[in-house]
Biopython code that builds the backbone (N, CA, C, O; Angstrom):
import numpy as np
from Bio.PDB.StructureBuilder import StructureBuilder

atoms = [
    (1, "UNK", "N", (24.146, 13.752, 38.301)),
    (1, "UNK", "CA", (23.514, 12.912, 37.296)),
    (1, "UNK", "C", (22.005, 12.895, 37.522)),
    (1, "UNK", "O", (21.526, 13.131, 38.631)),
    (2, "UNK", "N", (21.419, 12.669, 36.671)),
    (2, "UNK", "CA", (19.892, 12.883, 36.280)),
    (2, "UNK", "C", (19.671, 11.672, 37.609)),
    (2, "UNK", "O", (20.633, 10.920, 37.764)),
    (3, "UNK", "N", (18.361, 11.447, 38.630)),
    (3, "UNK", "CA", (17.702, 10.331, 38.401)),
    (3, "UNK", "C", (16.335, 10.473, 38.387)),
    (3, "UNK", "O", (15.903, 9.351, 38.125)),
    (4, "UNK", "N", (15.618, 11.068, 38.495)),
    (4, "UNK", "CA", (14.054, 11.493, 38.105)),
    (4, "UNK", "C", (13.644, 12.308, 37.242)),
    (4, "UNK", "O", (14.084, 13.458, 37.209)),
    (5, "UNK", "N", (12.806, 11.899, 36.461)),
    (5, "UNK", "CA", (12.244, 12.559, 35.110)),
    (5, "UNK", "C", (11.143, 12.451, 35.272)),
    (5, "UNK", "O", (10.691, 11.341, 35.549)),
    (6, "UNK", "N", (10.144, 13.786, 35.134)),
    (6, "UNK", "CA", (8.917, 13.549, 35.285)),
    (6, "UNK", "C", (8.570, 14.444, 34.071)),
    (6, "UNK", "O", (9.132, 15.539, 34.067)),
    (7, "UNK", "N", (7.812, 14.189, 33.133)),
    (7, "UNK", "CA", (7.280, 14.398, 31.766)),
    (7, "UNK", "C", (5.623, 13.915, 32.275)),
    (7, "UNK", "O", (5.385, 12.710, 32.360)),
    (8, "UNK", "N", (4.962, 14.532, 32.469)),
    (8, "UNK", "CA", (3.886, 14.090, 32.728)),
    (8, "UNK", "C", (2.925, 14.681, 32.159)),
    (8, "UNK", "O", (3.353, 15.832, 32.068)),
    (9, "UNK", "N", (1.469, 14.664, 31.521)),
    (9, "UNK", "CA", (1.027, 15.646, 30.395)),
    (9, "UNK", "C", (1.829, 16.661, 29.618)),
    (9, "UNK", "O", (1.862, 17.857, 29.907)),
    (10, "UNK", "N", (2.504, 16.075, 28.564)),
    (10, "UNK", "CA", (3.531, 16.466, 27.945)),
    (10, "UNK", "C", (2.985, 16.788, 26.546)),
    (10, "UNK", "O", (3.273, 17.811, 25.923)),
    (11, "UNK", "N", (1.990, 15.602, 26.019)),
    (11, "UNK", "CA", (2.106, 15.336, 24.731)),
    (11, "UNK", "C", (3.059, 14.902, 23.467)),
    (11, "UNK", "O", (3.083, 15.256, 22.289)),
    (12, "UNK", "N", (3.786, 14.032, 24.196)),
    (12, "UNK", "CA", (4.880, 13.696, 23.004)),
    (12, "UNK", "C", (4.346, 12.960, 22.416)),
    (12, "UNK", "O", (3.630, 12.016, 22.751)),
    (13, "UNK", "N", (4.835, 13.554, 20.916)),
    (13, "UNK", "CA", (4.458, 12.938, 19.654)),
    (13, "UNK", "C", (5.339, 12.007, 19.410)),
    (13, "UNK", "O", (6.456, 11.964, 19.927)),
    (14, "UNK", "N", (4.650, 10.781, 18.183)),
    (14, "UNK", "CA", (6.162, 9.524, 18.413)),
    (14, "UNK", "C", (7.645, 9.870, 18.118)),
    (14, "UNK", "O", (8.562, 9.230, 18.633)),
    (15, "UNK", "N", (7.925, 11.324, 16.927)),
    (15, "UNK", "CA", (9.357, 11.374, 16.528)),
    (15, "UNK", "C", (10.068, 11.632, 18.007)),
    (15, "UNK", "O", (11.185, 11.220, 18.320)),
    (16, "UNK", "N", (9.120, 12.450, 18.892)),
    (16, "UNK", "CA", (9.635, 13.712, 19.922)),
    (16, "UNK", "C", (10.264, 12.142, 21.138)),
    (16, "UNK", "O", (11.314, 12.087, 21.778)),
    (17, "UNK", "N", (8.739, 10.722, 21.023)),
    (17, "UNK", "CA", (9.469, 9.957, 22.093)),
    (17, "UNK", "C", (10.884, 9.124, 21.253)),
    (17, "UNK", "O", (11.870, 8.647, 21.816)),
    (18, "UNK", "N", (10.610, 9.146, 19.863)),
    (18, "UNK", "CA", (11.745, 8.250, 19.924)),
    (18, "UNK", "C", (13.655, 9.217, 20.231)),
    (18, "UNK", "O", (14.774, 8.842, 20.584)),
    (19, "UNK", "N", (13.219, 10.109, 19.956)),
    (19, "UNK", "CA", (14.321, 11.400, 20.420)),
    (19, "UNK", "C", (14.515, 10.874, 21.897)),
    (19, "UNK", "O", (15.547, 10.452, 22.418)),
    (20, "UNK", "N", (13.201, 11.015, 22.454)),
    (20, "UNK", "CA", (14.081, 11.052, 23.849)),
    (20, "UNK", "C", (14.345, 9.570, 24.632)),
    (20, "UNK", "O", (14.848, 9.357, 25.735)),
    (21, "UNK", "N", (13.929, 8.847, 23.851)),
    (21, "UNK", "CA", (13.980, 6.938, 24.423)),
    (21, "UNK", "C", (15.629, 7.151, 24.036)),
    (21, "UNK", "O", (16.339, 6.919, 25.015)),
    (22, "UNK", "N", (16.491, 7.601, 22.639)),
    (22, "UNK", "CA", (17.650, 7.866, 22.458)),
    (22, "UNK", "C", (18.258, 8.494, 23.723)),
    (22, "UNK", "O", (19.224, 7.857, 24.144)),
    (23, "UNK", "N", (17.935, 9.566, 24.420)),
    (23, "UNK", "CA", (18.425, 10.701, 25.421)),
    (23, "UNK", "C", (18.781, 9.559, 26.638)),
    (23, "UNK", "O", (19.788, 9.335, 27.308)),
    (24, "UNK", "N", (17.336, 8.921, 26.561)),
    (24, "UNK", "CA", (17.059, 8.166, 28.069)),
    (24, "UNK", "C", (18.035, 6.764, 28.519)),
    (24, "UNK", "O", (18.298, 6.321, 29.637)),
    (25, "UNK", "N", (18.443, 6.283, 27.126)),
    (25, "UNK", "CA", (19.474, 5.070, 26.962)),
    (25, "UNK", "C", (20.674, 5.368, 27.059)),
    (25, "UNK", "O", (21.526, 4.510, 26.826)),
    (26, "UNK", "N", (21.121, 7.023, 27.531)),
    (26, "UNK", "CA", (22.565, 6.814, 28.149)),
    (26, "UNK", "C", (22.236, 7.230, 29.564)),
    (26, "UNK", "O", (23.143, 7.789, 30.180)),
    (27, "UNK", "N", (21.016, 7.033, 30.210)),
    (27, "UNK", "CA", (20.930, 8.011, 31.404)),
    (27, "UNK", "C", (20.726, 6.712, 32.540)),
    (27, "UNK", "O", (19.717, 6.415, 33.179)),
    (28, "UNK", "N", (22.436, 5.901, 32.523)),
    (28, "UNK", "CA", (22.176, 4.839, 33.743)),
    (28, "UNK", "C", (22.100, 5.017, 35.250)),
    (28, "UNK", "O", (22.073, 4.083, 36.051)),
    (29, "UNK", "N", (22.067, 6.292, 35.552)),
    (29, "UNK", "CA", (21.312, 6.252, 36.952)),
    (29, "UNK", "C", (19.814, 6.287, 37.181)),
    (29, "UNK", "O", (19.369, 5.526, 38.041)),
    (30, "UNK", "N", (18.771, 7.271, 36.352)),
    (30, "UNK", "CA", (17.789, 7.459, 36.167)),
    (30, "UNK", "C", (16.729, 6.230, 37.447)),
    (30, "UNK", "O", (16.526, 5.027, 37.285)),
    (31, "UNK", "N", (16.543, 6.583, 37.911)),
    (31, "UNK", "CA", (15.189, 5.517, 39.512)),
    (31, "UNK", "C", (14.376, 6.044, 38.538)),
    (31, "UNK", "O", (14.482, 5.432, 37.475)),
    (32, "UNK", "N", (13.661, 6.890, 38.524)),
    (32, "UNK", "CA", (12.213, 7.346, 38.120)),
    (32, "UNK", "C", (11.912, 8.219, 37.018)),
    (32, "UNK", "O", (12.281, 9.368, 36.776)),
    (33, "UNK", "N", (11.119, 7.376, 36.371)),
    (33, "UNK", "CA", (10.632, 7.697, 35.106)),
    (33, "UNK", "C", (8.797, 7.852, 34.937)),
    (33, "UNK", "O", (8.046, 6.878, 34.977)),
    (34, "UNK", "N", (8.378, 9.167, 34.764)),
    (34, "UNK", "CA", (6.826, 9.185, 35.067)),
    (34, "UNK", "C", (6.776, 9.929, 33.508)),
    (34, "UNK", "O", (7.424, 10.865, 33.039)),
    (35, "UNK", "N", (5.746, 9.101, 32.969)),
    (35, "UNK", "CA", (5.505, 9.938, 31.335)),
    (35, "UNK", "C", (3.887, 9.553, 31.225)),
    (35, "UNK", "O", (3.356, 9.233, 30.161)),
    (36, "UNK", "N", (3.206, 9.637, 32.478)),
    (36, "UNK", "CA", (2.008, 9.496, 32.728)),
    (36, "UNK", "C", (1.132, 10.909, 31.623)),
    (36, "UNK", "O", (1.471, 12.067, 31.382)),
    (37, "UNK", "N", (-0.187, 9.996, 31.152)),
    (37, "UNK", "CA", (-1.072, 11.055, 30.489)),
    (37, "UNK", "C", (-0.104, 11.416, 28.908)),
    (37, "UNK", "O", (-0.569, 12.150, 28.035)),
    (38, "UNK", "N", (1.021, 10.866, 28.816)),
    (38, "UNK", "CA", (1.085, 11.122, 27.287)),
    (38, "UNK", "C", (0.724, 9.631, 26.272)),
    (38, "UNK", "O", (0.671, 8.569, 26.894)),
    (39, "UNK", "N", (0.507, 9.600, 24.878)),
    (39, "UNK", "CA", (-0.228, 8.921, 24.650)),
    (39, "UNK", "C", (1.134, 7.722, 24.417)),
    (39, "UNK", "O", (2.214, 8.108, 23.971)),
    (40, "UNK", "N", (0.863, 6.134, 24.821)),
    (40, "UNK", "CA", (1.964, 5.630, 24.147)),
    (40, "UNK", "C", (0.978, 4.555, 23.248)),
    (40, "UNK", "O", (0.054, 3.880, 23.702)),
    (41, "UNK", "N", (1.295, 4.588, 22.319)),
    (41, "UNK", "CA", (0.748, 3.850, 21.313)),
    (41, "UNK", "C", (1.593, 2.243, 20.813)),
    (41, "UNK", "O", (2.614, 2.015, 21.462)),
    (42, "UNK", "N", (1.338, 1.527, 20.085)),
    (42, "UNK", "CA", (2.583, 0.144, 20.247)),
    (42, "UNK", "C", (3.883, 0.626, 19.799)),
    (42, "UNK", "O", (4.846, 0.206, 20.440)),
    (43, "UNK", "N", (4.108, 1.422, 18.832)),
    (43, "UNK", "CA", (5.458, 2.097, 18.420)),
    (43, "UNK", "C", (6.349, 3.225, 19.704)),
    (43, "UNK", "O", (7.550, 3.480, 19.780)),
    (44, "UNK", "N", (5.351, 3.640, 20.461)),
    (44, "UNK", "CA", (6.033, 5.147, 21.251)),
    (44, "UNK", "C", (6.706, 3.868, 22.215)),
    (44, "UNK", "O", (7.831, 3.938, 22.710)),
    (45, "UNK", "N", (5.766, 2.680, 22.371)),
    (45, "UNK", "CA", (5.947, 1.863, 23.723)),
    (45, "UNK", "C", (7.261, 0.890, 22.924)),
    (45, "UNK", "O", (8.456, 0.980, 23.206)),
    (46, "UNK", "N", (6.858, 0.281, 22.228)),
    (46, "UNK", "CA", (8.226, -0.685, 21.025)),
    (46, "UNK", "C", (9.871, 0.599, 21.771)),
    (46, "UNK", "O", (10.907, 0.146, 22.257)),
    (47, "UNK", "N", (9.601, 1.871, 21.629)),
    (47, "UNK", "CA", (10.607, 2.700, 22.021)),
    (47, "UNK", "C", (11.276, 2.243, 23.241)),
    (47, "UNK", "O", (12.426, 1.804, 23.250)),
    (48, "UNK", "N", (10.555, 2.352, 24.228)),
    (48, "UNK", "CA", (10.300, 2.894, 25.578)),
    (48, "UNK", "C", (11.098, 1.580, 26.104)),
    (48, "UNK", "O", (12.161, 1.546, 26.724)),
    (49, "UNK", "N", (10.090, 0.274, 25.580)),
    (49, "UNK", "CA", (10.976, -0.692, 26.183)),
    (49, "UNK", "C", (12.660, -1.044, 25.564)),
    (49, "UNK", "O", (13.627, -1.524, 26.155)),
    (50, "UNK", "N", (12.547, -0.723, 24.593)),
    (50, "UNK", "CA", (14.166, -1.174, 24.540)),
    (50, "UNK", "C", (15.067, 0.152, 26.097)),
    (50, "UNK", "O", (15.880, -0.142, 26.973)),
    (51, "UNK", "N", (14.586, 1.131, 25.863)),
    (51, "UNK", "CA", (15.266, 1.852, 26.867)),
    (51, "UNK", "C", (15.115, 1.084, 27.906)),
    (51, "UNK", "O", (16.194, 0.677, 28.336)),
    (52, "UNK", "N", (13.885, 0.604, 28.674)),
    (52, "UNK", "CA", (13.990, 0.249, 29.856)),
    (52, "UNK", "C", (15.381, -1.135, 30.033)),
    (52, "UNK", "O", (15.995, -1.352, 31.078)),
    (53, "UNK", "N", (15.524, -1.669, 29.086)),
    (53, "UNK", "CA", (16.544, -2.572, 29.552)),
    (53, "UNK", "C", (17.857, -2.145, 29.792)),
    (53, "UNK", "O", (18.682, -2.909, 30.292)),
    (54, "UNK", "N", (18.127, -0.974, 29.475)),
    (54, "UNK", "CA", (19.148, -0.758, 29.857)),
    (54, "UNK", "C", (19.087, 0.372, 31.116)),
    (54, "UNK", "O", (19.960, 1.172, 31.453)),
    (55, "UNK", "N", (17.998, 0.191, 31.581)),
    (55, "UNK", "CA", (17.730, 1.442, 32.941)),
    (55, "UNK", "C", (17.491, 0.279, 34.290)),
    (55, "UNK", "O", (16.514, -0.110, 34.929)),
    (56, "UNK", "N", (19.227, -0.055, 34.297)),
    (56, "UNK", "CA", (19.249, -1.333, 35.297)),
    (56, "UNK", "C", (19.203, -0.459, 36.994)),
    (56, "UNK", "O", (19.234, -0.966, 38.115)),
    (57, "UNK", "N", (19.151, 0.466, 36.734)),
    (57, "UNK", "CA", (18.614, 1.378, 38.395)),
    (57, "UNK", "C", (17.289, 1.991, 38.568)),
    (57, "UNK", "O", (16.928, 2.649, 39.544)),
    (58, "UNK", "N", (16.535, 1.678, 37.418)),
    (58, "UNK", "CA", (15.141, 2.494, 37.868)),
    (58, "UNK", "C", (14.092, 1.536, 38.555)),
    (58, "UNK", "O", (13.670, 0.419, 38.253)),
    (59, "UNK", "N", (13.818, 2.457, 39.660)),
    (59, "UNK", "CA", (13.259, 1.816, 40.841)),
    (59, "UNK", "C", (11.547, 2.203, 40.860)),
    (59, "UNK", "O", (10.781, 1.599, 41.610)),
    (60, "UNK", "N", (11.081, 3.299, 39.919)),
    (60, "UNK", "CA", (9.900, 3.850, 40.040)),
    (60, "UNK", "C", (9.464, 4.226, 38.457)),
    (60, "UNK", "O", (9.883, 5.145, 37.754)),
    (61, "UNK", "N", (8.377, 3.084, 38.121)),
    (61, "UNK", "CA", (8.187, 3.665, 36.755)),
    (61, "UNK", "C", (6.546, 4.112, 36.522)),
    (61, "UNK", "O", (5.737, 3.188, 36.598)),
    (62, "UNK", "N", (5.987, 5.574, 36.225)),
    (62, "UNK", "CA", (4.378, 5.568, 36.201)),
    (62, "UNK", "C", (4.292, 5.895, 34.592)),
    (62, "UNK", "O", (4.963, 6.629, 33.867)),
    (63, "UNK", "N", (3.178, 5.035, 34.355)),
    (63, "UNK", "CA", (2.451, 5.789, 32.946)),
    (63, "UNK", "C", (1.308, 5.219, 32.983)),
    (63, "UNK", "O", (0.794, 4.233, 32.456)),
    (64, "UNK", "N", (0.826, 6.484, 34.120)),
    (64, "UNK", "CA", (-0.563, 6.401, 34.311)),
    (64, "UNK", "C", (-1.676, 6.886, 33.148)),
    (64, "UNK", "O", (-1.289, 7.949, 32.662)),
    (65, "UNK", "N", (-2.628, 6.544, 32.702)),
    (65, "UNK", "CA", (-3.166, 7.273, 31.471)),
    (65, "UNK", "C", (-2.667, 7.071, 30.392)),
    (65, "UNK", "O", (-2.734, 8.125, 29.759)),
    (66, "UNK", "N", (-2.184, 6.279, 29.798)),
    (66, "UNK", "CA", (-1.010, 6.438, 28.231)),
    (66, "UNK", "C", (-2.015, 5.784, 27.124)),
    (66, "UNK", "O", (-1.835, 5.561, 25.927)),
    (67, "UNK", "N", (-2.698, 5.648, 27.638)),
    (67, "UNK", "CA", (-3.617, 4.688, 26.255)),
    (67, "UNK", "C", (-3.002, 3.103, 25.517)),
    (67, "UNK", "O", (-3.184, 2.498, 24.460)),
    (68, "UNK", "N", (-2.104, 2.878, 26.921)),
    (68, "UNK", "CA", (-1.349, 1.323, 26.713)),
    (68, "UNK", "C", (-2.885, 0.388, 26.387)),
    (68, "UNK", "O", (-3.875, 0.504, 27.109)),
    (69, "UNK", "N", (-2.830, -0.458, 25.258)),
    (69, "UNK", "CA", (-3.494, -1.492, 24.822)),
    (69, "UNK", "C", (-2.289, -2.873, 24.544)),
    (69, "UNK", "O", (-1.074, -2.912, 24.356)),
    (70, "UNK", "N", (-3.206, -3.734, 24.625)),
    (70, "UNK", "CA", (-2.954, -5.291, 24.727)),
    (70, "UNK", "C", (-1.351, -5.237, 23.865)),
    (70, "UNK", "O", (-0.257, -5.397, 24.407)),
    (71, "UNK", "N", (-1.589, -4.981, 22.476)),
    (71, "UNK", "CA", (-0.257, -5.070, 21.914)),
    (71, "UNK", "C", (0.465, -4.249, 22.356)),
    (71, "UNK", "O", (1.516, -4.882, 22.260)),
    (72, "UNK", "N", (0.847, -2.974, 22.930)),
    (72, "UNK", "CA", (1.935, -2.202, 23.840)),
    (72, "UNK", "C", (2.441, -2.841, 24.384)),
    (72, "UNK", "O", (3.648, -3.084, 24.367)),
    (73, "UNK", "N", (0.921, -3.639, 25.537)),
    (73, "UNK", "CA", (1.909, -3.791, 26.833)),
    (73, "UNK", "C", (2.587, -5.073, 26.622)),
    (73, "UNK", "O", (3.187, -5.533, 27.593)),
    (74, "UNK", "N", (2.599, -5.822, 25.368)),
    (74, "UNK", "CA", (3.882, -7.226, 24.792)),
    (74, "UNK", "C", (4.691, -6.520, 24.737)),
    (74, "UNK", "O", (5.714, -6.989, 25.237)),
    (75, "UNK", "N", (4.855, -5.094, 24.189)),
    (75, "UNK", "CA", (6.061, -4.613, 23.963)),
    (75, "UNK", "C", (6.821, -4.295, 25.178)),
    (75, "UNK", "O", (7.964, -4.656, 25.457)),
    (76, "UNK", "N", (5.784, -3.354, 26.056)),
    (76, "UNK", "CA", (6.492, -3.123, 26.971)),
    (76, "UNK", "C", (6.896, -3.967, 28.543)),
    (76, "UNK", "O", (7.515, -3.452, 29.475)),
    (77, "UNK", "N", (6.353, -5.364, 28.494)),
    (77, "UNK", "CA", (6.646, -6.048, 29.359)),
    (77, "UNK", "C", (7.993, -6.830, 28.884)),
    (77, "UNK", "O", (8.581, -7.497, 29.736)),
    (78, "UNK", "N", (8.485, -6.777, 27.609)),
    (78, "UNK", "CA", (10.064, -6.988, 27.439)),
    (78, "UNK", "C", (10.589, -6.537, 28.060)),
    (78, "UNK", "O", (11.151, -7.147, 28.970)),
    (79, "UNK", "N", (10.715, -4.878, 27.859)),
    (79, "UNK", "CA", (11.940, -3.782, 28.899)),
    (79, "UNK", "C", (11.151, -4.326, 29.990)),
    (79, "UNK", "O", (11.913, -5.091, 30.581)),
    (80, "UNK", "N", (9.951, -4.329, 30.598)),
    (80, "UNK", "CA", (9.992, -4.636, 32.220)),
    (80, "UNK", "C", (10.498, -5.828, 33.284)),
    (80, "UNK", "O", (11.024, -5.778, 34.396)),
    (81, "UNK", "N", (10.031, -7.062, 32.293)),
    (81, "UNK", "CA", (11.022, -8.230, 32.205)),
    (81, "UNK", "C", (12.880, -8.323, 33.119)),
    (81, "UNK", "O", (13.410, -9.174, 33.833)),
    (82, "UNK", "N", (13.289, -7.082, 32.626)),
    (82, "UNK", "CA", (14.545, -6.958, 32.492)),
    (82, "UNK", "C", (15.093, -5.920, 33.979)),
    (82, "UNK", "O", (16.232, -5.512, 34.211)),
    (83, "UNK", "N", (13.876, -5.721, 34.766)),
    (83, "UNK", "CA", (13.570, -4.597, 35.617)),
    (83, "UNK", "C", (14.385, -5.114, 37.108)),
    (83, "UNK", "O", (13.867, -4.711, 38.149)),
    (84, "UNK", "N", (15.341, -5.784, 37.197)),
    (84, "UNK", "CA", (15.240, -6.710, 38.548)),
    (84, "UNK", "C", (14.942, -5.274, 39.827)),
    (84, "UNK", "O", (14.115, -5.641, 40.663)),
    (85, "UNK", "N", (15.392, -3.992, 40.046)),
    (85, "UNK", "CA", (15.562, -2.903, 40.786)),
    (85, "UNK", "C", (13.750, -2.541, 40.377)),
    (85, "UNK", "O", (13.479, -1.726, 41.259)),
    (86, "UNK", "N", (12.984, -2.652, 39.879)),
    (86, "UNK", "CA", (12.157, -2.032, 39.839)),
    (86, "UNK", "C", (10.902, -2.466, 41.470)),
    (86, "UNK", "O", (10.429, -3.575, 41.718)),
    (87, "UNK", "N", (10.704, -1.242, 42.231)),
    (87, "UNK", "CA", (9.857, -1.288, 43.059)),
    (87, "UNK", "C", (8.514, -0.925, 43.244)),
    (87, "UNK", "O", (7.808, -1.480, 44.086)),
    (88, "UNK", "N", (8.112, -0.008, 42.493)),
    (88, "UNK", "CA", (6.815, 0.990, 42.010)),
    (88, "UNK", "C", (6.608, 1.082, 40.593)),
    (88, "UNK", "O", (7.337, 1.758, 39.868)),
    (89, "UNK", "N", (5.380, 0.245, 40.082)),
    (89, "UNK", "CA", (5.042, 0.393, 39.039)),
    (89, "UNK", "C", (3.540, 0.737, 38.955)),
    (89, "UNK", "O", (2.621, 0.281, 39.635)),
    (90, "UNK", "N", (3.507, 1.655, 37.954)),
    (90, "UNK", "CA", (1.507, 2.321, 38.133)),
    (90, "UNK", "C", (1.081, 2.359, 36.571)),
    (90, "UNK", "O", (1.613, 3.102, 35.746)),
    (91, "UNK", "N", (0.094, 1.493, 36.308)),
    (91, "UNK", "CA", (-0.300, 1.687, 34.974)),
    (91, "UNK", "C", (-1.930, 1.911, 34.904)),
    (91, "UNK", "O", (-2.681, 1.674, 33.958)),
    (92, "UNK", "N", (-2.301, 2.550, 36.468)),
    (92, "UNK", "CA", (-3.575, 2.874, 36.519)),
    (92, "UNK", "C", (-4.075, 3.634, 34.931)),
    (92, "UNK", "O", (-3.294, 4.208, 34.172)),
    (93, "UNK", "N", (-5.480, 3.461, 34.714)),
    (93, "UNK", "CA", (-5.997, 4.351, 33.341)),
    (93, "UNK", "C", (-5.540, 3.934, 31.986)),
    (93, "UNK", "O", (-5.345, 4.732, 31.069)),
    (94, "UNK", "N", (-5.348, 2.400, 31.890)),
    (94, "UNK", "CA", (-4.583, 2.043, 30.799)),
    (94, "UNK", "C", (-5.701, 1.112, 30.361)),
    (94, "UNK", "O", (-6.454, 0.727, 31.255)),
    (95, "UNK", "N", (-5.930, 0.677, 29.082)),
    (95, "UNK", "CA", (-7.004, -0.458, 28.828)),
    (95, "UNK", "C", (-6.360, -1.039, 28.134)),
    (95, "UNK", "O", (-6.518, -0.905, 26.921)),
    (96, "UNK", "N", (-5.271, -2.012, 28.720)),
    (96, "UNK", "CA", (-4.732, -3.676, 28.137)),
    (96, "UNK", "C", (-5.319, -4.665, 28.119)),
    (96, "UNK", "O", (-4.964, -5.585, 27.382)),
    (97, "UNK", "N", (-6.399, -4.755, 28.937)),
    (97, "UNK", "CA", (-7.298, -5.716, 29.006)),
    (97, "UNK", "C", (-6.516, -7.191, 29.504)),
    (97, "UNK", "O", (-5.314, -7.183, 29.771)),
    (98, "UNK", "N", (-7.327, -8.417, 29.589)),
    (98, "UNK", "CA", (-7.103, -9.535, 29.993)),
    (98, "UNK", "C", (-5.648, -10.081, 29.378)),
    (98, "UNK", "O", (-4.852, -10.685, 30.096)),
    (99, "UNK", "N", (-5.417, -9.828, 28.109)),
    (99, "UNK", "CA", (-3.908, -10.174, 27.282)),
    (99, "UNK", "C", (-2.990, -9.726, 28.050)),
    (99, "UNK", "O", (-2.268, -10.375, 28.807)),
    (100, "UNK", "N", (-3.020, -7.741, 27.715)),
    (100, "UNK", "CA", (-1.826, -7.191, 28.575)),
    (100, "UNK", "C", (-1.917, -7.409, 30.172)),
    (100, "UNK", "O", (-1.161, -6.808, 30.936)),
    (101, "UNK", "N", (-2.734, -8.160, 30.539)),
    (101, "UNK", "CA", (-2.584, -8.526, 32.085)),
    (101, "UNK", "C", (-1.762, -9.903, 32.166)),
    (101, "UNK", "O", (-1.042, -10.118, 33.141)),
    (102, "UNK", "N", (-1.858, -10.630, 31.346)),
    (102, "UNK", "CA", (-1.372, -12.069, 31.100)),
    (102, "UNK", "C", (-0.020, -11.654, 30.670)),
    (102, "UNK", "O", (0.757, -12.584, 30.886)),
    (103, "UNK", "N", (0.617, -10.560, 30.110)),
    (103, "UNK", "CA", (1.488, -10.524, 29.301)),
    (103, "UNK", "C", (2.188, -9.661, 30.661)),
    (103, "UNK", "O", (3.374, -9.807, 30.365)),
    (104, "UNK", "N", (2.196, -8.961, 31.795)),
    (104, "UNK", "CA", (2.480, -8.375, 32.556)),
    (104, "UNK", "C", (2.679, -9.496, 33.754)),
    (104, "UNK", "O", (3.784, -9.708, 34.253)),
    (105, "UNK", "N", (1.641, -10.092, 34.099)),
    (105, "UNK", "CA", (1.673, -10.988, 35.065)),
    (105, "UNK", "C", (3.437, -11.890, 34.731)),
    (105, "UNK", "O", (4.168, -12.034, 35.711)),
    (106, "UNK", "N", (3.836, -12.313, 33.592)),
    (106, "UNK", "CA", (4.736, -12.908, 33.036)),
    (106, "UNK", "C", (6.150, -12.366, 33.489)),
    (106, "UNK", "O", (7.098, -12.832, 34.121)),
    (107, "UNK", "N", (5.718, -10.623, 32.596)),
    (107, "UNK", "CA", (6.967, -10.095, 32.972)),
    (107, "UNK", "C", (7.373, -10.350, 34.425)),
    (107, "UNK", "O", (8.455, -10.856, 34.723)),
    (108, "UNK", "N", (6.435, -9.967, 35.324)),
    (108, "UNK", "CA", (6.925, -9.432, 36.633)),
    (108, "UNK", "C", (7.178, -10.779, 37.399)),
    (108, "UNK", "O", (7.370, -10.623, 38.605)),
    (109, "UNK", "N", (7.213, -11.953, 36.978)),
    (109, "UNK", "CA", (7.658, -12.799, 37.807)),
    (109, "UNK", "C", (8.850, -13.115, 38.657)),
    (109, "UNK", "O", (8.947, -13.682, 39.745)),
    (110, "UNK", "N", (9.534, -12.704, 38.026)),
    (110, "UNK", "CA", (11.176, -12.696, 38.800)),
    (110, "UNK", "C", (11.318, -11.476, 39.341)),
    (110, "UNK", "O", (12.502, -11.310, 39.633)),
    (111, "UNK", "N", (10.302, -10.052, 39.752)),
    (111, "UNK", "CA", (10.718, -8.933, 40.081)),
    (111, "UNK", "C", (10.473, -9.063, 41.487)),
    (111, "UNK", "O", (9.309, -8.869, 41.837)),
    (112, "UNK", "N", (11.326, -9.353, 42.380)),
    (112, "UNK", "CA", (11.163, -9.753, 43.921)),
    (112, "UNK", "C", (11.051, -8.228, 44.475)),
    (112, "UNK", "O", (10.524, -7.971, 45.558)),
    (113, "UNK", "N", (11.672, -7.125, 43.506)),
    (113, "UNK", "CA", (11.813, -5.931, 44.485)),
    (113, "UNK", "C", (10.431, -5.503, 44.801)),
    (113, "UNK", "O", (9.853, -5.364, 45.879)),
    (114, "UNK", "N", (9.960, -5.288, 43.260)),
    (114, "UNK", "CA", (8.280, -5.361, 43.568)),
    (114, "UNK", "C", (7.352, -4.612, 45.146)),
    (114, "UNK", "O", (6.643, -5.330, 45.851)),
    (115, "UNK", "N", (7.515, -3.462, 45.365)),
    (115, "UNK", "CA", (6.338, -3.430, 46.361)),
    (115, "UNK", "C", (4.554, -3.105, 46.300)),
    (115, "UNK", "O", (3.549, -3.540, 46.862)),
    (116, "UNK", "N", (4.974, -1.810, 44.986)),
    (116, "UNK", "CA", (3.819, -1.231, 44.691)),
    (116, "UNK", "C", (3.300, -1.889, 43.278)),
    (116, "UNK", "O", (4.070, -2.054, 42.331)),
    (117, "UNK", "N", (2.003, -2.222, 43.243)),
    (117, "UNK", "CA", (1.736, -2.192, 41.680)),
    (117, "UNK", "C", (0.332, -1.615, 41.641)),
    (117, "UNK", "O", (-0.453, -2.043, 42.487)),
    (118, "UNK", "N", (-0.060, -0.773, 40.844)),
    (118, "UNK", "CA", (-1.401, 0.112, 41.145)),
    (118, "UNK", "C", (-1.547, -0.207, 39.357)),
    (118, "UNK", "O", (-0.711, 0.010, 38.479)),
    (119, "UNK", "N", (-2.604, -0.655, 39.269)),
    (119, "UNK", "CA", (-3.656, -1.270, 37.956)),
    (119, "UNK", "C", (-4.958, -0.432, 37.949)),
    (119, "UNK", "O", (-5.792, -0.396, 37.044)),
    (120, "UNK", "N", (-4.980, 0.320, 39.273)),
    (120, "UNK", "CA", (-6.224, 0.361, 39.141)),
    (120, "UNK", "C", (-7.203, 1.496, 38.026)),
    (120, "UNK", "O", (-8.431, 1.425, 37.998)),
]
sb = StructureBuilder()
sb.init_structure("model")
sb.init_model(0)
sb.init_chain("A")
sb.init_seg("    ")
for serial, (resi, resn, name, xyz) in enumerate(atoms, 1):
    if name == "N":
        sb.init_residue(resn, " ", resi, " ")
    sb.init_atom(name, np.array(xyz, "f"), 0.0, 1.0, " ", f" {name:<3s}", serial, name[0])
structure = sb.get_structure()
């Protein structure tokens, strides 16, 4: 069974992520998911998080570079919310600004696994 996916300068376009957010929502072992450097915009990310709730084993998530802004990261701190296994999260190169930091700070409150978080 799959558990690491690394898509990393890929360029997926939104039909290509919502194809594979479909692929990724039967893939319940999946730890690590890196889709760093492709662009997620509030719709690619609206995708992304419904998958993450049902990716109750992923332990390592990067999307470093994605062009996440303030309204994304509401979207995507739902699926993260839902993360209790998540240990490594990297959203270095992202400009959410003060909102998506408020809106992240939220999610991750109950995530005790939590070791890494790289913002920078």
């Amino acid at each position: 069974a799959l558990t690491d996916l690394v898509l990393d300068h890929c360029g997926i376009e939104s039909t290509a992520m919502s194809h594979l957010c479909e692929g990724l929502s039967t893939l319940s072992t999946l730890r690590v998911l890196n889709l760093s450097w492709n662009s997620l915009d509030t719709e690619r990310t609206r995708h992304l998080a419904t998958v993450l709730r049902g990716c109750q084993a992923l332990t390592d998530l990067v999307l470093e570079g994605c062009g996440i802004e303030s309204t994304a990261m509401s979207h995507l701190c739902e699926g993260l919310s839902t993360l209790s296994t998540l240990r490594v999260l990297s959203l270095s190169w992202n400009s959410f600004g003060t909102e998506g930091t408020k809106h992240l700070a939220t999610a991750l409150r109950g995530s005790h696994a939590l070791t890494d978080l790289d913002l920078g």
